[in-house]
C-alpha positions as CSV (number, residue, x, y, z in Angstrom):
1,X,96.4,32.1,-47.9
2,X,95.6,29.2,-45.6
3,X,94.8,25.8,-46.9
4,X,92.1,25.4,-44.2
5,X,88.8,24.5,-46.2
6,X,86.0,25.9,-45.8
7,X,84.7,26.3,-42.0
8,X,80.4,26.9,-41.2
9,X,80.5,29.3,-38.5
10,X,78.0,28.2,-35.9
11,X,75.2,30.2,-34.8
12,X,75.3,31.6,-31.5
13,X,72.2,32.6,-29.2
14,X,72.5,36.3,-28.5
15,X,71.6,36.2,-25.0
16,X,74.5,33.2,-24.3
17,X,77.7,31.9,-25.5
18,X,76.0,28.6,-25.4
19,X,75.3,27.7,-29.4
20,X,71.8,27.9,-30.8
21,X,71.7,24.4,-32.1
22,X,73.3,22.7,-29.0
23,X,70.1,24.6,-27.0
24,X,67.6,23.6,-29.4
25,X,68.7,20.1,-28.8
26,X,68.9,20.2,-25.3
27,X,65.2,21.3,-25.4
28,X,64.3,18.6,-27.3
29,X,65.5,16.2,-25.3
30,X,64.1,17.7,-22.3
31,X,60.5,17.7,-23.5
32,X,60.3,15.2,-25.9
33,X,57.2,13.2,-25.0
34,X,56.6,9.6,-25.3
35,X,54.4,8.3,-28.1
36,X,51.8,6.8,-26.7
37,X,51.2,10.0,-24.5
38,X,51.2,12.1,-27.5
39,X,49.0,9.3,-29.4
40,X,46.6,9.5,-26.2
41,X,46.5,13.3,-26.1
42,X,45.6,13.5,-29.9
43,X,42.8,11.1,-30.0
44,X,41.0,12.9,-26.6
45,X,40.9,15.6,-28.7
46,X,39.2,14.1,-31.9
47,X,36.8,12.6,-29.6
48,X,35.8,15.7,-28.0
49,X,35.8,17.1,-31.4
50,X,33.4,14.4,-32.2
51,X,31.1,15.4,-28.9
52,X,31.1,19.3,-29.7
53,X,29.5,18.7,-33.2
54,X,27.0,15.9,-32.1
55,X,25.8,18.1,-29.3
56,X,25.8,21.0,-31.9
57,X,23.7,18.5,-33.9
58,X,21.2,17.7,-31.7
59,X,20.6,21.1,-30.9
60,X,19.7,22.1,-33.9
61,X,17.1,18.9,-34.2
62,X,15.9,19.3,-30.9
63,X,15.1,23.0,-31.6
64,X,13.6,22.5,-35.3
65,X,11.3,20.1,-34.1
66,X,10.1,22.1,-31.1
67,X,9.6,25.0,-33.6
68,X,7.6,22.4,-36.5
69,X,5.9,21.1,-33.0
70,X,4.8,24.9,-32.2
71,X,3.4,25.4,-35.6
72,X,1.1,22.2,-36.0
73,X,-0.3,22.8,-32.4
74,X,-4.2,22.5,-32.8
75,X,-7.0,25.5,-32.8
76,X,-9.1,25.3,-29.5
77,X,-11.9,27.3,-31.6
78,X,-14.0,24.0,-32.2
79,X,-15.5,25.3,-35.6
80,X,-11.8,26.3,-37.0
81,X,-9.8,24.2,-38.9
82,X,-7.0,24.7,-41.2
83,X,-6.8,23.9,-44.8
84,X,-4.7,24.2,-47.7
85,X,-4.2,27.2,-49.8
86,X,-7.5,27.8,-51.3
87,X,-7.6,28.6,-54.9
88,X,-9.7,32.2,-54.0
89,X,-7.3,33.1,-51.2
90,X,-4.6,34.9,-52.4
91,X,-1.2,36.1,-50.4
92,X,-2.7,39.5,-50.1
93,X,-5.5,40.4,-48.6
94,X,-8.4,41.5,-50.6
95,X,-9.2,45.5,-51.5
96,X,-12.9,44.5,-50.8
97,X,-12.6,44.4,-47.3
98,X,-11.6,47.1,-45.6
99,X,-10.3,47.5,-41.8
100,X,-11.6,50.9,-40.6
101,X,-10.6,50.8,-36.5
102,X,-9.3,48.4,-34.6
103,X,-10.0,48.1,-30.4
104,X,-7.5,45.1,-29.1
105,X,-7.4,44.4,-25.5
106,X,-4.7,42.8,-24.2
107,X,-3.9,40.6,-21.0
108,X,-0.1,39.6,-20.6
109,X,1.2,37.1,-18.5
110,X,4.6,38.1,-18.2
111,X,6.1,35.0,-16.2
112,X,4.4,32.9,-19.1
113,X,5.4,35.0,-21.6
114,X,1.9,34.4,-23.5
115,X,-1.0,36.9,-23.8
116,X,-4.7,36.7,-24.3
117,X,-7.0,39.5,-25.6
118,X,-10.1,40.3,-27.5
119,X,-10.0,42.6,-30.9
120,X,-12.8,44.1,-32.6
121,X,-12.2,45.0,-35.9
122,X,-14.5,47.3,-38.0
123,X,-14.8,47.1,-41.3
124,X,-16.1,48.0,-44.7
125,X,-17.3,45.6,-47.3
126,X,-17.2,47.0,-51.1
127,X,-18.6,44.3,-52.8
128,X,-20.4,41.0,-52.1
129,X,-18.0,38.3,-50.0
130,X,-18.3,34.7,-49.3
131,X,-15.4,35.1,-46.7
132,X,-13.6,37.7,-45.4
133,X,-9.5,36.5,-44.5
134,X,-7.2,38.4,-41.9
135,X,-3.6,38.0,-41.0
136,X,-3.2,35.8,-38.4
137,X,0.2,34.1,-37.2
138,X,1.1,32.3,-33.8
139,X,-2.2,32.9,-32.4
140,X,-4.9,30.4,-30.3
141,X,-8.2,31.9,-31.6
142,X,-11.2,30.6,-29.9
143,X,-14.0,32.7,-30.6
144,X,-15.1,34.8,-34.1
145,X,-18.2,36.6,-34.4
146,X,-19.6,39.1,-37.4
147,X,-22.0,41.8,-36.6
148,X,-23.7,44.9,-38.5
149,X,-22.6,48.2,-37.0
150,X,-24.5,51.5,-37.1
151,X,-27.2,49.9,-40.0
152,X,-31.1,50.7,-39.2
153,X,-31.1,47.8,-37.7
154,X,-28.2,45.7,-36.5
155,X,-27.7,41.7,-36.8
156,X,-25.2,39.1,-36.2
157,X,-24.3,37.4,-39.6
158,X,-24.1,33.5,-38.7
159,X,-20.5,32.2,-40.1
160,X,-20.3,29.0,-41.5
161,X,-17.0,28.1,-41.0
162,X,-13.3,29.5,-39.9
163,X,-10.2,28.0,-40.9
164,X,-6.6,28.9,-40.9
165,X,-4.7,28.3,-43.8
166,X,-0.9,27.9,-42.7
167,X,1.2,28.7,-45.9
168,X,-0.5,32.3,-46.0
169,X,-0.9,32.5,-42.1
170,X,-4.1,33.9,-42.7
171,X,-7.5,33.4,-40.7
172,X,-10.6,32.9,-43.3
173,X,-14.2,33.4,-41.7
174,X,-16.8,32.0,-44.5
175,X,-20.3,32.7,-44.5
176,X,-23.7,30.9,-44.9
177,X,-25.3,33.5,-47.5
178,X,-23.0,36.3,-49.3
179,X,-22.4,39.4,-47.5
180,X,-23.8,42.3,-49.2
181,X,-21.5,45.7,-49.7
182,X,-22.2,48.4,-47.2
183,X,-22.0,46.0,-44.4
């Protein structure tokens, strides 16, 4: 046996006779880059880090308060006003009024992308009202009108007062005197 000690063979690239750690070096050296590059290249990218999520940021701001904006807008009807959740106005709408036929007439604008239109809305009341609610949501009404259909003899029912109420999106039409069922 040979007294040689013990000898670490050293790894070899497979493609050369060069050795692997004398090419890893080499490589090193070669692209080794100076610190206050590196410190330069790694703080451009923290501040545009910063910049991506303050712009992500405002975004989101800018488009919650156009959306809050959109939702507050005013009523052009000059009788309508919108109230809080009335203590008689529920989510759903009440079984004592019922929708029978609807004609809706509609008039896009479809650079705009808005609409106006007219709706007439027949309906059965089943017991006395003081108001009558519908669903309503995202829309400009300007006019309301109530009138007796195919009675003896036909009237227009003057209406107090018409107000949205915004947590139930709802449109409520109130009346000077109750209306009577069968109307």
């Amino acid at each position: 046996m040979s007294d040689m000690g013990h000898v670490t063979p050293i790894p070899r690239d497979c493609s050369s006779n060069v050795p692997a750690v004398s090419r890893t070096q080499n490589f090193i050296r070669k692209n080794q880059l100076d610190s206050p590059i590196f410190a330069c290249i790694c703080c451009s990218c923290v501040v545009l880090g910063l910049i991506c999520t303050l712009t992500i940021t405002l975004l989101i701001i800018v488009q919650s308060s156009q959306v809050s904006a959109q939702d507050s807008r005013p009523q052009a009807y000059s009788r309508m006003s919108s109230k809080d959740q009335s203590t008689e106005v529920r989510f759903r709408l009440s079984p004592d009024v019922k929708p029978m036929h609807y004609d809706l007439y509609l008039h896009p604008d479809l650079v705009k992308g808005t609409f106006s239109g007219r709706v007439t809305i027949l309906i059965t009341v089943k017991s006395k009202r003081t108001y009558i609610a519908l669903h309503q949501k995202d829309l400009n009404i300007t006019n309301a009108s109530l009138k007796t259909f195919d009675l003896a003899e036909n009237a227009e029912i003057p209406i107090k007062e018409c107000y949205t109420v915004g947590t139930l999106e709802e449109l409520v039409v109130t009346f000077n005197e109750d209306i009577r069922p069968g109307i």
